[in-house]
C-alpha positions as CSV (number, residue, x, y, z in Angstrom):
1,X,0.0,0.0,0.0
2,X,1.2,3.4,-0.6
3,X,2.4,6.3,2.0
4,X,-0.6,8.0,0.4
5,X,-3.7,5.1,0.5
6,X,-2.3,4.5,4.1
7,X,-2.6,8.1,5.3
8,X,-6.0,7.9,3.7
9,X,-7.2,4.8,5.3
10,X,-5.5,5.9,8.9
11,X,-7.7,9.5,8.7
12,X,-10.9,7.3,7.4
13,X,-10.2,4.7,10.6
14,X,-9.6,8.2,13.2
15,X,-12.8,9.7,11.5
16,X,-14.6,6.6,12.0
17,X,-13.3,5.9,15.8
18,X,-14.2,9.6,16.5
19,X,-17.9,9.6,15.3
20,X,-18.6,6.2,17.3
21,X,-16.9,8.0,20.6
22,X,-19.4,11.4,19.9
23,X,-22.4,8.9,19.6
24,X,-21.7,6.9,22.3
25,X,-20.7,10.1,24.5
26,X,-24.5,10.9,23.3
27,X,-26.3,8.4,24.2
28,X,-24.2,7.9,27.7
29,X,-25.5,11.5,28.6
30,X,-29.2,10.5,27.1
31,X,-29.1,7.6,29.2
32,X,-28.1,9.8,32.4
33,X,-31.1,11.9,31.9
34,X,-33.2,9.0,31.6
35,X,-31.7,7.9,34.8
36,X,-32.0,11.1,36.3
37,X,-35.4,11.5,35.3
38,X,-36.5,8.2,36.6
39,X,-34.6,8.2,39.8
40,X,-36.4,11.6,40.8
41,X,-37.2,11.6,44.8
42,X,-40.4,10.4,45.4
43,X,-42.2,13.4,47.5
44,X,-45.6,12.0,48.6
45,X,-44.4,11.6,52.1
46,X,-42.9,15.4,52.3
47,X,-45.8,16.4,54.6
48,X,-45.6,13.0,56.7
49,X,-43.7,15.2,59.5
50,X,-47.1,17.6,59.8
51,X,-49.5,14.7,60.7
52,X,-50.9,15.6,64.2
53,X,-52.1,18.4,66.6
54,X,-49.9,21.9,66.8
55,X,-50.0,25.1,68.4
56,X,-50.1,27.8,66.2
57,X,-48.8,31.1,66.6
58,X,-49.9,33.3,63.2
59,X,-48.6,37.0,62.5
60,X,-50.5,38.4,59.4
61,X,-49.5,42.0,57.8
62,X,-52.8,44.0,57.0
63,X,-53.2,45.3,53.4
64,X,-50.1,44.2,51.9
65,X,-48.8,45.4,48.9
66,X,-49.7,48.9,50.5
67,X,-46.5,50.3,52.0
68,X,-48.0,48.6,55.5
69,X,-46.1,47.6,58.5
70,X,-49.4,46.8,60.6
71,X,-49.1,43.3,61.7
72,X,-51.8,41.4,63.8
73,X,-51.1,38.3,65.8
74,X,-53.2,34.8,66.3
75,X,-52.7,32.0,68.7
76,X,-54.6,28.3,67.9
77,X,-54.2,25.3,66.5
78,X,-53.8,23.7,63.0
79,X,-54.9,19.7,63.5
80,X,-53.0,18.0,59.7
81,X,-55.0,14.4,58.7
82,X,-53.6,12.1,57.0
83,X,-56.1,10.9,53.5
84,X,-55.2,8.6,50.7
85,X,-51.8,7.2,52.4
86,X,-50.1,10.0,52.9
87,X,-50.8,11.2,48.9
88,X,-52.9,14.2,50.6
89,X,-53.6,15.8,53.5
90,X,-56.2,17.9,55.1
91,X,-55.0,20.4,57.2
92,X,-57.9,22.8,59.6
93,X,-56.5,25.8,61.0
94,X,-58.3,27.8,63.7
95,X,-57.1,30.6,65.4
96,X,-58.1,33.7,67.6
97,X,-56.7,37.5,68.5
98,X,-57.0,41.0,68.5
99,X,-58.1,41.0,64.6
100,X,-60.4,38.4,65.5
101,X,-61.8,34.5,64.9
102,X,-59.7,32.9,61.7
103,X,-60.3,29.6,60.0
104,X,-58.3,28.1,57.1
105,X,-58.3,24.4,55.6
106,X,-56.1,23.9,53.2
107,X,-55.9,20.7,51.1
108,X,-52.3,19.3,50.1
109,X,-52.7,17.1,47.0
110,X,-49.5,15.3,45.7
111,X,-49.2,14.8,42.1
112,X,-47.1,11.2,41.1
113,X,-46.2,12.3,37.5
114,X,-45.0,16.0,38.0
115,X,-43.9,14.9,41.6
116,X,-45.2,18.0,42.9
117,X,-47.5,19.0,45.8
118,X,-50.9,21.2,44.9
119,X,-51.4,23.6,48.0
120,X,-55.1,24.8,48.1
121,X,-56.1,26.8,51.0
122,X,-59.5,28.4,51.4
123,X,-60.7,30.7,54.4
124,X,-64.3,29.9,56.2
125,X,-66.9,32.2,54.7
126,X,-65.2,32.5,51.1
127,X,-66.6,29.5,49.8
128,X,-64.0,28.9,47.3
129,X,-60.6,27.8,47.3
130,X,-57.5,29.8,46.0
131,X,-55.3,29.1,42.9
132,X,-53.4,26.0,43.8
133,X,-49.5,26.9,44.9
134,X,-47.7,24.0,43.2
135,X,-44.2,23.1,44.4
136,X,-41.7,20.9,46.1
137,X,-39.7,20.2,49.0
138,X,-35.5,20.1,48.3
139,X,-33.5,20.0,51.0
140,X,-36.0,19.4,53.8
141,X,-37.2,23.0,52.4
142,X,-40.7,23.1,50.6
143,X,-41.3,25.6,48.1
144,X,-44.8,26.9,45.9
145,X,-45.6,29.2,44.2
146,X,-48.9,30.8,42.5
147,X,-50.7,33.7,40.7
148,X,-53.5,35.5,42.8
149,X,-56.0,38.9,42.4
150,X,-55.0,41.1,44.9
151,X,-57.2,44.4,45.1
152,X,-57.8,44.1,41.6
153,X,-54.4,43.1,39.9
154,X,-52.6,39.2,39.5
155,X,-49.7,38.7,42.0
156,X,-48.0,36.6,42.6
157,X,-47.2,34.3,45.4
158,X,-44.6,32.4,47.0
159,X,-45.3,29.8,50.4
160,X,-42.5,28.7,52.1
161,X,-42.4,25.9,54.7
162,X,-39.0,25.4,56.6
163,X,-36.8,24.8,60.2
164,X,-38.8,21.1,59.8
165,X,-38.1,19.5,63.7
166,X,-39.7,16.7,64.5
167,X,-41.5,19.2,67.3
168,X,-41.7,22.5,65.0
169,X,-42.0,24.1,61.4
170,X,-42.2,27.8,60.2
171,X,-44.6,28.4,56.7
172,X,-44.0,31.9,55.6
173,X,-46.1,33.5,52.5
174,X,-44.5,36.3,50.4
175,X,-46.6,38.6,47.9
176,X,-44.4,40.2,44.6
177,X,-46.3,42.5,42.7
178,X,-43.5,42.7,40.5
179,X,-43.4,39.3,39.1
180,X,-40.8,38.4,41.7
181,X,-38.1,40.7,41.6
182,X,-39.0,42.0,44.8
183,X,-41.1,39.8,47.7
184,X,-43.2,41.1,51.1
185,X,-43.9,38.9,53.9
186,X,-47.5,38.5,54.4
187,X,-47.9,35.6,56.5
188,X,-45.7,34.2,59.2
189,X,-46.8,30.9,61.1
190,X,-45.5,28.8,63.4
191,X,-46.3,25.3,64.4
192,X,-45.1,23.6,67.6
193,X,-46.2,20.0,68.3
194,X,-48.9,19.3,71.2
């Protein structure tokens, strides 16, 4: 064989050796999203902690959105029931202070394909419930987020439910009337096991 059909069929066998490296370098990092994909936490136990009987301390801000730093306190309880194994729970919230008599159920529905939780919370006398906050829990930190009307005009907002003890938890609710560059505290409450 000549110098030059041997430098030919050398390039030919690199080209070759190459493509079969890129195509199974592609389909290694297919198969790891695959896997990744497939090997997703399963999250229907997230709220598995929350099952019981708490004390509930609530601070609410009064017309947020409004420039106001007028908070008003509550003291209760939130009582969280387990329904459909764990895949939802019903959680009653009733509390009392200077603003008043409060009551909120909320009911936590977790979705197996999207492996996400559906937070929808209505307060006695409204008859409806809100927009479901749809979210997650990562790092023992649970995260959801949805649009609402506020005085008129779509928000939206964020719930967040952290410091997870086996004896306490903290749920905190944020408005952004800016599309969430910029977030208020509504809503601060805090559970402590009975």
């Amino acid at each position: 064989m000549c110098a030059t059909a041997t430098r030919t069929v050398v390039r030919l066998f690199a080209l070759i050796l190459a493509f079969q490296a890129h195509a199974g370098f592609a389909q290694t990092e297919a198969d790891k999203r695959g896997s990744a994909i497939s090997e997703q936490r399963d999250g229907q136990h997230d709220f598995d902690f929350h099952f019981g009987t708490w004390k509930t301390h609530l601070r609410r801000l009064l017309r947020p959105l409004t420039g106001s730093t007028t908070w008003v306190e509550y003291d209760g309880t939130t009582v969280v029931r387990k329904v459909w194994n764990g895949r939802a729970n019903l959680v009653e919230l009733v509390v009392d202070g200077p603003a008043g008599h409060f009551e909120g159920l909320n009911l936590r529905l977790y979705n197996p394909q999207s492996r996400q939780w559906s937070l929808n919370f209505s307060g006695l006398g409204s008859g409806s419930m809100s927009p479901p906050a749809i979210g997650q829990f990562t790092n023992e930190r649970g995260e959801f987020f949805n649009h609402e009307t506020l005085n008129g005009r779509t928000i939206l907002v964020r719930f967040v439910i952290s410091d997870i003890t086996s004896n306490s938890c903290r749920f905190e609710q944020s408005f952004s009337g800016d599309g969430g560059k910029t977030w208020e505290v509504t809503w601060i409450a805090v559970d402590t096991r009975i």
